[in-house]
N, C-alpha and C positions, 0 to 999 in steps of 0.2 A: 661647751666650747669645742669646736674642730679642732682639730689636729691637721699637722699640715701630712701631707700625703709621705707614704714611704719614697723613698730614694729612688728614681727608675732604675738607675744599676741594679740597686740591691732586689727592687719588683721583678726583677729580670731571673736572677736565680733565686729569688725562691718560687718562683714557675716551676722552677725544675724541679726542686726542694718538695716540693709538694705535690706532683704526678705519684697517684696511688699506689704505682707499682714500684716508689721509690722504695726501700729498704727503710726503716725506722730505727733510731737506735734503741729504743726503752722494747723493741721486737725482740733484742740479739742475743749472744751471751756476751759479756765481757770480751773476750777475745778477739770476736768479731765487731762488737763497736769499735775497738778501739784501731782495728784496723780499719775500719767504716771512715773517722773520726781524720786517719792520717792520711786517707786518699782525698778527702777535702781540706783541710788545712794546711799541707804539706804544695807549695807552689801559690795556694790563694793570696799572698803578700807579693806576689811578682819576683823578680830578679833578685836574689840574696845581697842585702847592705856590704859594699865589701866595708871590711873592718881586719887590722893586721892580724888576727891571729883568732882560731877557733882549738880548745883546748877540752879534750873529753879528761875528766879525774873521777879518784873517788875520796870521798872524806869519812869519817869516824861516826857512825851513828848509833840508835839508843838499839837496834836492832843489825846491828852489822853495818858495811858501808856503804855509803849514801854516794848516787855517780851526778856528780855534777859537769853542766859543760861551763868554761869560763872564755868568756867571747872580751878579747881586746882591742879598744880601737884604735884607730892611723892618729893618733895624737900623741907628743913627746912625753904630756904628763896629765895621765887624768885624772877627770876631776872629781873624782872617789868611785865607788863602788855600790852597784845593787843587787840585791841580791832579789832575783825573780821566778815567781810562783807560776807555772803554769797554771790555766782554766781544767775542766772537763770532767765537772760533776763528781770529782776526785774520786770516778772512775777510769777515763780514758783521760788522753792527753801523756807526753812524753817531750823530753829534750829536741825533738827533731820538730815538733808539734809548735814548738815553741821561739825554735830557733831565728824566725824571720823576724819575732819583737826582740828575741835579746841582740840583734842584730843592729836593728833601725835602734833602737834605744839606746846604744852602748854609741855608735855614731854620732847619732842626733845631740848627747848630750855628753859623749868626751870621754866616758865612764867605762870601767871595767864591768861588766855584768856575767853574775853564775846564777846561770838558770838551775833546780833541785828537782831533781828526778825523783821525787817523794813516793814512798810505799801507795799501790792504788786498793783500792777497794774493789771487790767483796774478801779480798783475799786481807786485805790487811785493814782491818773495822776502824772508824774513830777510836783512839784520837794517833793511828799512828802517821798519819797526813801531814798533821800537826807536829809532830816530837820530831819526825826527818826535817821540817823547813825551819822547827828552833835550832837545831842540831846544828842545819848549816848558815845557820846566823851567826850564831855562837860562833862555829869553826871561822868563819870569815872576819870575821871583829877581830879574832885573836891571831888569825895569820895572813893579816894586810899587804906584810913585807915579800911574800910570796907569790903576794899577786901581782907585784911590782911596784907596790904604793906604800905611804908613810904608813906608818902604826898607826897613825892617828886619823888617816886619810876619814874625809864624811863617808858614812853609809846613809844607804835608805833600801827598804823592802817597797817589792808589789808584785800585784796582782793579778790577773783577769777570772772573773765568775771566782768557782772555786778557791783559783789561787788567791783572789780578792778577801775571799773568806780567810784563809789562811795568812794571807799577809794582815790581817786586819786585827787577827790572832797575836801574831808573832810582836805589832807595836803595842799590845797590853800586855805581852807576857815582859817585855824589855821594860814595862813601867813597873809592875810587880816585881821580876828580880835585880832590880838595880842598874839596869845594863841590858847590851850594849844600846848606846843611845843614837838614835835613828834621825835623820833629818828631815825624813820623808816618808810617807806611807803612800806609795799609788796604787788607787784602786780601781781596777776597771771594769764596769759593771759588776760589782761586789754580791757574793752571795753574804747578808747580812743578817739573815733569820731564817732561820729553818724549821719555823715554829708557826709561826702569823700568814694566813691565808689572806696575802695585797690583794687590794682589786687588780692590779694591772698582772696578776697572776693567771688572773681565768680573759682578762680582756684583750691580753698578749699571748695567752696560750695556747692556740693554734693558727698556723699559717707563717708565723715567723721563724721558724728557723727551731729555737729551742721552745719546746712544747711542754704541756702542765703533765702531760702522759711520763713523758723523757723524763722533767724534774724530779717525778714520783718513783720514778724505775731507780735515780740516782741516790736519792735519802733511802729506798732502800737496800742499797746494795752498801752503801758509805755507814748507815748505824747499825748498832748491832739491837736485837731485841730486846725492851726495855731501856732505851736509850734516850733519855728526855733532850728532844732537839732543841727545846729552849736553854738548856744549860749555856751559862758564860763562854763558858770551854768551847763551845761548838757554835754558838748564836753571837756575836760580839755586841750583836742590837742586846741584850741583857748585862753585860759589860756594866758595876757602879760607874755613876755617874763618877765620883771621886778619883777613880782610875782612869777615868777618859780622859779628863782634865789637864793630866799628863801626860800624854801619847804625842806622839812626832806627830807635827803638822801633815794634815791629810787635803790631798787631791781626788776628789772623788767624781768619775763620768759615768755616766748615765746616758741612755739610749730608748729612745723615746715607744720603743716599738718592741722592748722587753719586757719578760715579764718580769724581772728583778727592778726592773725601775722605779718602782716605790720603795722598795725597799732600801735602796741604794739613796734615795731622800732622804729616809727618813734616819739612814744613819747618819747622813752629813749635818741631817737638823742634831742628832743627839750628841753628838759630836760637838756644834756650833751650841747648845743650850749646857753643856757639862762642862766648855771656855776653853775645848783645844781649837787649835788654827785649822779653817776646814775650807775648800774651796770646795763646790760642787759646779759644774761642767755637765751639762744638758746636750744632746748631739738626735733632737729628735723626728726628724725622717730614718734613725738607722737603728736595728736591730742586733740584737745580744752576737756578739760576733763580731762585729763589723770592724773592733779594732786590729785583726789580723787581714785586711782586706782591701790590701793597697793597691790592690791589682783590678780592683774591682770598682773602689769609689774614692775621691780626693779626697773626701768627710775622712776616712779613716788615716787620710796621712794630716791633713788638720789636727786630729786625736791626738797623733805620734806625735806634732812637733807641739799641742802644748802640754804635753808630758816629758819631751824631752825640755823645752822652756823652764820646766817647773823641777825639773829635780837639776839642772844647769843654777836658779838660784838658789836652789837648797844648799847645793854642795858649796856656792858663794858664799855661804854662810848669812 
């Protein structure tokens, strides 16, 4: 069966994207990706969402303190709180990377949003990605009042790529230790196995944007050697089914022209076959990326509004 063509926007830069003599990230060191990574991210969402208030902190973590930005919106009382994961192969990507979704999200749906500046990789290996964004769940459950909301006010986690990975983490470790209890899991094109070789890994992996080269360069700089990527801890697709079952209702999207997008099925299936609440959201002319990309294609402000839709009826209860 065809596939309906890529986006012309989006055909548009990755023309560019793909001129030989573009620079590659999985070519670079760390350093330089990651300033690669915020020369393109950093404006590609267009005009900053105004929202009353942008707030750099730092919170308590397993390894020192963790710097969160906490973005509030122009509304008297919001309607809880998310706490969001940046993408970027949980090597690149940062608070500023990320600033234009916690921006549009915190707007679009009323909410207090703290984006988590989590330890990146090669310098800090699985699982400390992970221990910084339970860290700052945990910290935010317990100091609501601070962020101007009831104690009780709803949460929800998410994600994009990586941070998808991570948030997806973060609502099984909330089912495993008792707490805190989540309303929402968004996942945007989720890293969901870092083990199982998709077909839509080799048949998306060049020419769109995030390449199988790139994916490779990321697993391994993020594990350390001897590091089995199918573990639970790291793959949420191996997750018991038992523990699924009780995970915050998940919103999962998906991007037709990624190579995470079977993966990102096939969690929503495991998800949907183990009896948590799971939407899956298919967006297929657009490529891994697209949801920071408002400036570039309306698909991605469609994404934005029914993400913000969707954690607006979570927090309804």
């Amino acid at each position: 069966m065809s596939r309906v063509p890529v986006d012309p926007a989006i055909a548009a830069v990755l023309e560019l994207m793909n001129d030989p003599d573009a620079p590659q990230i999985h070519q670079l060191g760390p350093a330089e990706a990651r300033e690669l990574f915020k020369s393109f991210a950093v404006g590609g969402d267009g005009a900053p969402t105004p929202v009353r208030s942008v707030t750099d902190r730092t919170i308590p973590g397993p390894a020192g303190e963790v710097p969160v930005r906490v973005v509030v919106p122009e509304v008297e009382t919001p309607t809880g709180v998310l706490v969001w994961i940046h993408g970027g192969g949980f090597v690149i990507g940062d608070l500023d990377t990320s600033e234009s979704t916690a921006r549009r999200l915190a707007a679009g749906a009323g909410c207090v949003v703290v984006s988590v500046d989590y330890r990146l990789a090669p310098e800090h290996k699985a699982p400390a990605a992970f221990d910084d964004s339970w860290a700052a769940t945990c910290w935010v459950a317990e100091n609501r009042t601070q962020l101007g909301l009831a104690a009780d006010a709803p949460m929800a986690v998410g994600g994009d790529s990586a941070g998808g990975n991570l948030s997806a983490l973060v609502a099984v470790r909330s089912v495993e230790a008792g707490g805190p209890e989540l309303a929402l899991q968004l996942l945007v094109y989720p890293a969901t196995d870092l083990a199982t070789e998709y077909p839509s890994r080799s048949a998306n992996g060049t020419g769109y944007f995030l390449s199988t080269d790139t994916m490779n360069w990321f697993g391994e700089q993020y594990l350390a050697v001897g590091t089995d990527p199918g573990d639970p801890s790291i793959s949420p697709m191996f997750v018991a089914p038992a523990t699924l079952a009780g995970v915050a209702p998940a919103l999962v999207l998906v991007a037709g022209y990624d190579p995470l997008v079977d993966e990102g099925r096939a969690y929503a299936d495991r998800l949907s076959e183990a009896g948590a609440t799971v939407e899956l959201l298919e967006f297929p002319s657009m490529i891994h990326g697209f949801f920071q990309m408002g400036a570039i294609t309306p698909v991605a402000l469609e994404a934005a509004d029914e993400a913000t839709a969707a954690l607006r009826a979570a927090f309804s209860g």
